[in-house]
BAPAMI-107960 format. One record per residue (C-alpha): residue number from 1; x, y, z. Coordinates in steps of 0.25 Angstrom, whole numbers. Example, Ala and Ser with C-alpha at 12.3 -4.5 7.8 and 13.67 -1.06 7.14 Angstrom:
# residues 2
1	49	-18	31
2	55	-4	29
END
This chain:
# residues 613
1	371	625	130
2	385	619	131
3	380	609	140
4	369	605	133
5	377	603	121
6	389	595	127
7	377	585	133
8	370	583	118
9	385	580	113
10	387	572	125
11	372	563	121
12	378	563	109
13	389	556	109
14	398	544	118
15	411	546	120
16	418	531	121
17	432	534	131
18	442	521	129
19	455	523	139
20	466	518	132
21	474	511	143
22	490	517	146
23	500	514	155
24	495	511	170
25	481	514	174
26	479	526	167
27	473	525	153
28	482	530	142
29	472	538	138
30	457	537	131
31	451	534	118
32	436	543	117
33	426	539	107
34	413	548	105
35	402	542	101
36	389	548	92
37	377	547	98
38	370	546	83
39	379	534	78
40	378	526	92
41	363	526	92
42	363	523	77
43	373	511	79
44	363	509	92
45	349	509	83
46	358	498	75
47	356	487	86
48	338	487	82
49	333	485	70
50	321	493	71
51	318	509	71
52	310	508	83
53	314	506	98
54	326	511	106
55	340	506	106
56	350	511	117
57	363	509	124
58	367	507	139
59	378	505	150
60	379	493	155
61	376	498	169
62	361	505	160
63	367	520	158
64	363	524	143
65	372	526	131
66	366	528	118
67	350	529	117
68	341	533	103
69	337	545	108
70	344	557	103
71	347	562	118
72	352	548	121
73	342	549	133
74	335	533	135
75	319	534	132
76	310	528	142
77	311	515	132
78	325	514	134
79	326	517	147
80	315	505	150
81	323	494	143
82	337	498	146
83	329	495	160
84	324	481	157
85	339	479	151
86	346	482	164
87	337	473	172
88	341	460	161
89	351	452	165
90	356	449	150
91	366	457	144
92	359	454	131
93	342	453	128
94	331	454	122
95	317	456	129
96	305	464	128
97	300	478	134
98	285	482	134
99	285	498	133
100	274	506	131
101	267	500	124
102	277	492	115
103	285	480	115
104	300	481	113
105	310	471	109
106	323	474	116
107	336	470	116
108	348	474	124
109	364	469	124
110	377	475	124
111	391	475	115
112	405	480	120
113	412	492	111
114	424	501	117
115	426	490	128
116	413	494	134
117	399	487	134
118	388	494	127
119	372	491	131
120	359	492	121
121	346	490	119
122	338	490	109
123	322	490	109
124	311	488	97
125	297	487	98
126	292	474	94
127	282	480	84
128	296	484	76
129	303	470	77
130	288	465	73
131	286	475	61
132	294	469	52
133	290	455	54
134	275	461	54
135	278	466	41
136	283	453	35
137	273	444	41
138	263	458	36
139	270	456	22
140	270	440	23
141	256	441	24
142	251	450	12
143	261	445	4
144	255	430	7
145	241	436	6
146	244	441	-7
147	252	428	-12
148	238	419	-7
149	229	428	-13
150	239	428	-27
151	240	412	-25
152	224	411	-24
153	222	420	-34
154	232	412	-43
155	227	400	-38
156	213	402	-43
157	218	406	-55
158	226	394	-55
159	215	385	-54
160	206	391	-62
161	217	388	-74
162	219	374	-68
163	203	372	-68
164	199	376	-80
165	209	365	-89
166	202	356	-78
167	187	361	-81
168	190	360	-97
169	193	346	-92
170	183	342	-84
171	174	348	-97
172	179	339	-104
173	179	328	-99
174	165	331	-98
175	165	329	-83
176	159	337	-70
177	160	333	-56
178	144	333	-55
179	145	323	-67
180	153	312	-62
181	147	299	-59
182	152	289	-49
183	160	294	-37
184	156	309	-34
185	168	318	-41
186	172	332	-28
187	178	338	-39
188	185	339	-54
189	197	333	-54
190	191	320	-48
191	182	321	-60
192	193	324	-69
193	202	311	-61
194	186	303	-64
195	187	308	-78
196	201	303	-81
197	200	290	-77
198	188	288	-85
199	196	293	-96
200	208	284	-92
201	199	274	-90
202	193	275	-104
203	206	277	-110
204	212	265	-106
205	198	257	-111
206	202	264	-124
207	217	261	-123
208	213	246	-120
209	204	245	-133
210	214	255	-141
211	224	244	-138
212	215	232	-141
213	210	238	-153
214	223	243	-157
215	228	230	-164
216	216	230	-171
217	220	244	-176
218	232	239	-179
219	229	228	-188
220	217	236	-195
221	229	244	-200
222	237	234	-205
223	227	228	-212
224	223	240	-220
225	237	243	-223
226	240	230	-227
227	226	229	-236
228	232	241	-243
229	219	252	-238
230	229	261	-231
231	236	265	-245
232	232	281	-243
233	242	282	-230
234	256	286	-231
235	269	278	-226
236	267	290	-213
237	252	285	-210
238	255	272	-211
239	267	273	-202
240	260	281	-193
241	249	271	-192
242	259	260	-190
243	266	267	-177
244	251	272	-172
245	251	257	-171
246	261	256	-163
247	271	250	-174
248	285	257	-178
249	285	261	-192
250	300	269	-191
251	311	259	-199
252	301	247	-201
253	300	239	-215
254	288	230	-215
255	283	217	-221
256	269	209	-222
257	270	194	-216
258	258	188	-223
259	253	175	-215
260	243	166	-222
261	238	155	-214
262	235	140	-222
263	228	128	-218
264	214	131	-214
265	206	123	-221
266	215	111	-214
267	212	115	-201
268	201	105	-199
269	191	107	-189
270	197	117	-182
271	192	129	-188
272	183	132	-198
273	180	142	-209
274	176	155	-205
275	189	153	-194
276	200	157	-203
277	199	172	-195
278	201	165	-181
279	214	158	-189
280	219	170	-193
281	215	177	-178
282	226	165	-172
283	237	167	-182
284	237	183	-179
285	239	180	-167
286	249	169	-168
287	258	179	-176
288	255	191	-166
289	261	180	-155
290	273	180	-165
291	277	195	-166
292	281	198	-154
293	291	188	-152
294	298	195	-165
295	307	206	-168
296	295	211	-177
297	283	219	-178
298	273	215	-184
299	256	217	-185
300	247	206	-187
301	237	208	-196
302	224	196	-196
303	219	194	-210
304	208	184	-204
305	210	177	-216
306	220	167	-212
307	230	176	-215
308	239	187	-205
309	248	198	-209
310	259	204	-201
311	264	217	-206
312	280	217	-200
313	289	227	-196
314	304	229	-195
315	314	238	-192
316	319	243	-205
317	335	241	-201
318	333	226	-198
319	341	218	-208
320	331	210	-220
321	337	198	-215
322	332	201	-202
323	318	204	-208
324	315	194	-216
325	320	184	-204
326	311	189	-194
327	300	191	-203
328	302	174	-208
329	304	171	-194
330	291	176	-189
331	284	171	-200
332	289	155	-197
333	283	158	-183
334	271	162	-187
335	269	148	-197
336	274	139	-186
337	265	146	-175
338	254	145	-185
339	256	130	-189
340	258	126	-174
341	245	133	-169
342	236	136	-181
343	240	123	-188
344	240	130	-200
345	249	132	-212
346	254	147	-215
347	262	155	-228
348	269	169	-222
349	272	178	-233
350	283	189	-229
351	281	202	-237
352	294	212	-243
353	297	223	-233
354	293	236	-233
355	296	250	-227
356	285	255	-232
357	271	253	-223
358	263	256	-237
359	270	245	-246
360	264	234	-235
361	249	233	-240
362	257	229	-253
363	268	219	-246
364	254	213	-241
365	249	210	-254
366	260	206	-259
367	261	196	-246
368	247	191	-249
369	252	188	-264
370	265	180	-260
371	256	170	-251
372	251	164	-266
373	266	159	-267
374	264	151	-256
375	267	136	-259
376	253	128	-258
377	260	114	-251
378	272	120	-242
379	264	123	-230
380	269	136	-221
381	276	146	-231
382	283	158	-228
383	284	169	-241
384	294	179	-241
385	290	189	-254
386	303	194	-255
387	309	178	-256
388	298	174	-265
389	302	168	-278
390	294	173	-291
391	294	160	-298
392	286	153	-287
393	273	163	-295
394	276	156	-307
395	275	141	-306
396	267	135	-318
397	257	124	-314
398	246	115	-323
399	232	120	-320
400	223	109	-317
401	212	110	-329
402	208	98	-328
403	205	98	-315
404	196	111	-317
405	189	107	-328
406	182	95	-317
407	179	105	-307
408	173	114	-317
409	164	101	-324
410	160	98	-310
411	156	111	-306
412	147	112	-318
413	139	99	-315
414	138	105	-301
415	146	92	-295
416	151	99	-282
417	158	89	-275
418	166	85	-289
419	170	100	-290
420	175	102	-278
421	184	90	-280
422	189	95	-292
423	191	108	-286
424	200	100	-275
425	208	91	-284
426	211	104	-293
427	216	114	-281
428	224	100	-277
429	230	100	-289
430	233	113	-292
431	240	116	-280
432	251	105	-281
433	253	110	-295
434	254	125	-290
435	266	130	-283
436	261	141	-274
437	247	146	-270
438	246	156	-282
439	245	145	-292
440	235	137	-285
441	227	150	-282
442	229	153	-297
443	223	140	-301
444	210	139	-291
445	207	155	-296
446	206	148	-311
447	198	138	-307
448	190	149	-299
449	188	155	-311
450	184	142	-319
451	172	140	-309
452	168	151	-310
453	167	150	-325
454	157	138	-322
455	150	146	-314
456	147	157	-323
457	143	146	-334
458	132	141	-323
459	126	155	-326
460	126	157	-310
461	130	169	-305
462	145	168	-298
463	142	180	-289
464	128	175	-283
465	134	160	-280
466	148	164	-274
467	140	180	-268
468	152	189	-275
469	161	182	-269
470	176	184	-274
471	180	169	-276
472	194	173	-282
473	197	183	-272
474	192	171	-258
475	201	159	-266
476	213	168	-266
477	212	168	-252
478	213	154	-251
479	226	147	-250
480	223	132	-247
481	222	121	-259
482	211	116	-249
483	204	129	-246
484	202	131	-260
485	196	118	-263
486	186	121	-252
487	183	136	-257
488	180	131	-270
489	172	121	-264
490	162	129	-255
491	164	144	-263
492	165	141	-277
493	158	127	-281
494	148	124	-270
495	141	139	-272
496	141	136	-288
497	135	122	-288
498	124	125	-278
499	120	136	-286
500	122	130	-299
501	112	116	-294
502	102	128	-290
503	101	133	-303
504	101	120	-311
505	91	116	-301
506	82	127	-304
507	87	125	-319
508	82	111	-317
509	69	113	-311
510	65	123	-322
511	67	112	-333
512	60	101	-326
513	48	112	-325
514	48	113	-338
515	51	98	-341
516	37	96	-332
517	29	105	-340
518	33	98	-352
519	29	86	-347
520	16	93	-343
521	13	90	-359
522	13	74	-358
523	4	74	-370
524	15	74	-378
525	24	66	-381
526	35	73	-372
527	47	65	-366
528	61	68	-359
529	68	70	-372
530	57	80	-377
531	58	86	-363
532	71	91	-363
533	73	94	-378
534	62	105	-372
535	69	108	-361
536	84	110	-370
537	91	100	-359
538	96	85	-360
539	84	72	-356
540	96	68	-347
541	97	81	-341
542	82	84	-339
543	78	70	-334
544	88	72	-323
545	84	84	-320
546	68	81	-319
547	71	67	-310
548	79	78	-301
549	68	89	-301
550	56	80	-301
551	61	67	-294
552	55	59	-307
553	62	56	-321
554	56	65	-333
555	46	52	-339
556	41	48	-324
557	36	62	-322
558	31	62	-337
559	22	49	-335
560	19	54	-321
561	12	65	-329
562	4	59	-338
563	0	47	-332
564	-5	58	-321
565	-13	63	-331
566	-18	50	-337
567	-22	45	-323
568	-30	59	-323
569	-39	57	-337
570	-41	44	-334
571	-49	49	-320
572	-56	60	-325
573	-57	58	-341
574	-65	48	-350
575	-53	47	-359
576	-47	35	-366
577	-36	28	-360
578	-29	31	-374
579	-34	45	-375
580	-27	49	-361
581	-14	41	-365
582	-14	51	-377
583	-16	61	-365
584	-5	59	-358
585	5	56	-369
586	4	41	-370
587	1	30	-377
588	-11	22	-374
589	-4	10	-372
590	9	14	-366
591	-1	23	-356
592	-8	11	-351
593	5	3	-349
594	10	16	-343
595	-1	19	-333
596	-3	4	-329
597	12	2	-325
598	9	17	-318
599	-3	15	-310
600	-7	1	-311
601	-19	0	-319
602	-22	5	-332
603	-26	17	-338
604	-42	11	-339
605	-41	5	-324
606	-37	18	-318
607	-47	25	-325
608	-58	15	-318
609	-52	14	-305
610	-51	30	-304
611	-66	31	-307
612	-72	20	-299
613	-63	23	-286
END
């Protein structure tokens, strides 16, 4: 029992002895160190990393120091790589060892403690290094797996969200692969792609008409501001209409530049009436040349009647100086552009300035207005309202009474031609007596008016000869001396005297029917004077008017008659010679001097020759 207990102690334990060197060769003395078994081999299982396999130390020459085993005795394991150790050459390796079964990673070196050289080994089974790498790739793997399956799931889900914007788009659109003409569509977003560029397609066609039609717009507007029918918006509307047109309407004042062109009628062969639109057409364009070489901006507005409007704005801190000279200066370019290409004459009346977008339908009637205080015989005229002088509306001039009373006589005798040269030495006249337009368009209203006084007299109806025409309202909008001699002649005079002929004519030919059936009573004694004392008119007048209407004066046509009826009792009747001049109204002596000098022969010889023949 002793023994066996010493041998345990002795398995369990290493005693270390170090001599400690002393003088000569025998050591001082020895330092022992014991060693326990249990915290060895747990310092040995420290050199592996894993729970299974065997680790151990040897002697250099392969005796056995420590081993796992509780009886430190070498398992059959150890035993067989401590053998494959001895046979290396390296001090140090790594290699592998098949045993029973299994495959061991072993590794073997050496370190040095105490001044000796300690040996191990150390051996794991592959499947041990591997499990962990197992476990990962295991865990990589379902973890992946389960990410793919999240990422499909989320995928689907993904695009069934995408999809559906895509599948209200393609209903609305109103499109389906099947549907698609042309080149065969694989799926929907190539219809979608063919979809779009239909749209874009179609919205540039629109944008292109948007922008042709735009000006047109534009222009519509201002006219219907300027005429005053967009009374019912606000000062935001209008602005807002204004900037939807592209204009700035922040800090702006704006004025109306009202140019009237003069001189058509003295343009010869040209152009001819009916052109004034084409005109008009030239000058807008002419001033839309203009515009943008100014610091302005400006709208051109076509009245087709030989007028153009522009509506001008600017910037609210420029100084009135500044205004008034840009606003002058672009009007002397638009006269001399005008004179230089159109050959014609103009008068540019400048308006006051506003802020307010709703005061310009009144600025442009009040531009309208100042144009009558255009001087007739000074040629192109610019008229700033704000510099106009009130006395030039109050200029006294002769009215030319005379001169109305001859037009008035000759239009009531229907002389045309002496009318209208009345007519064209009054205008004449008046216009170098009148200082501006107004007075001369004051005086050609009177006279307007008289004529149609002589009209009304005729008893002829002034609305069926000139169709309900306004007369007033057309020669207001005339502004030549000229052009108002020719209105007058072909509106006012020439419509009255062809119908005023026409009535007299019928007038006429209803007297001289009633003249014939007098005349149809030749038995009595009935002449010219008796004629027209029945007819309540003058033997002047009615012997004029039956040589007109018959081609023969009233007495030939009466001896026509009864020397026709003569000639017919004396062929068919017994009757005395006397006895049908008493017939017929005449005489018997004066009848046969009459019917000798109008047949030849005499009354007896007629009778003779007429019944033999």
């Amino acid at each position: 029992m002793e023994r066996s207990a010493q041998h345990q102690q002795q398995a369990a334990s290493v005693s270390l002895v170090h001599k400690i060197p002393g003088i000569g060769t025998k050591p001082f003395g020895a330092l022992i160190m014991v060693l326990n078994k249990n915290n060895v081999l747990a310092l040995i299982e420290t050199l592996t990393p894993y729970n299974q396999g065997t680790t151990f130390l040897f002697k250099e020459d392969g005796g056995w120091l420590f081993t796992t085993t509780r009886q430190n005795d070498p398992t059959a394991l150890d035993q067989a790589i401590l053998a494959q150790v001895l046979e290396k050459e390296e001090r140090a390796d790594t290699f592998l060892l098949g045993w029973e079964k299994n495959n061991y990673s072993v590794t073997y070196g050496n370190f040095t403690r105490m001044g000796a050289a300690w040996f191990y080994a150390s051996a794991a089974p592959l499947t041990s290094i591997t499990a962990p790498v197992i476990f990962i790739s295991k865990w990589i793997m379902y973890t992946s797996t389960a990410l793919f399956l999240f990422a499909v799931i989320l995928s689907w889900f993904a695009s069934r969200r995408l999809y559906t914007p895509v599948d209200k788009l393609l209903k609305t659109i109103g499109g389906s692969k099947d549907e698609s003409p042309g080149k065969p569509v694989r799926n929907e977003f190539e219809l979608i792609e063919s979809q779009w560029n239909n749209l874009s397609r179609e919205s540039q066609t629109l944008q292109t008409r948007l922008d042709r039609q735009l000006p047109h717009l534009r222009e519509g507007f201002l006219l219907q501001l300027l005429h005053g029918y967009m009374y019912a918006y606000s000062e935001k509307e209008l602005r807002d209409r204004m900037a939807h047109f592209g204009r700035e309407v922040h800090n702006q004042r704006y004025c109306i530049v009202f140019v009237q062109l003069l001189g058509f009628s003295k343009l010869g062969g040209r152009f001819s009436e009916g052109d004034e639109g084409l005109i008009t057409f030239a000058a807008a364009n002419m001033v839309e040349e203009l515009i943008p070489n100014r610091s302005i901006q400006a709208d051109v507005i076509n009245f087709h009647d030989l007028s153009v409007g522009l509506l001008v704005s600017l910037p609210h801190q420029m100084p009135r100086e500044q205004f008034d000279q840009e606003v002058v200066q672009i009007s002397e370019e638009i006269i001399a552009c005008i004179e230089r290409i159109l050959h014609m004459q103009a008068t540019i009346c400048i308006s006051r300035a506003t802020d307010a977008i709703k005061q310009v339908p009144v600025l442009f009637e009040e531009t309208k207005l100042a144009l009558s205080f255009r001087r007739l015989h000074a040629g192109n005229q610019i008229i700033d309202i704000d510099k106009l002088d009130e006395s030039e509306s109050r200029y006294a001039f002769d009215y030319p009474f005379d001169l109305e009373k001859q037009v008035l006589h000759a239009i009531r005798i229907g002389k045309e031609q002496e009318a209208v040269a009345f007519i064209k030495v009054f205008v004449t006249d008046l216009s170098h007596k009148s200082a501006n337009e107004a007075m001369l368009k004051q005086g050609t209203l009177h006279l307007l008016g008289s004529v149609l006084h002589v009209v009304l007299q005729s008893g002829l109806s002034i609305q069926q000869i000139y169709d309900s025409a306004n007369l007033y309202e057309q020669l207001c909008q005339i502004r030549e001396p000229d052009e108002i001699v020719e209105w007058f002649e072909s509106r006012v005079i020439h419509p009255f005297i062809r119908d005023f002929s026409q009535k007299q004519n019928m007038q006429m030919r209803q007297i001289i029917e009633k003249a014939v059936d007098l005349q149809k009573q030749y038995k009595t004694d009935i002449s010219l004077d008796s004629c027209a004392d029945a007819l309540k008119m003058s033997p002047y007048v009615l012997s004029k008017t039956f040589k007109e209407v018959v081609g023969i004066n009233f007495i030939d046509y009466l001896t026509h008659i009864r020397l026709e009826k003569a000639r017919e009792l004396l062929r068919d009747t017994d009757l005395k010679i006397s006895e049908v001049a008493d017939e017929v109204g005449y005489q018997h002596s004066y009848f046969n001097r009459l019917f000798k000098k109008q047949e030849g022969v005499t009354p007896s010889r007629y009778r003779e020759m007429s019944r033999t023949g």
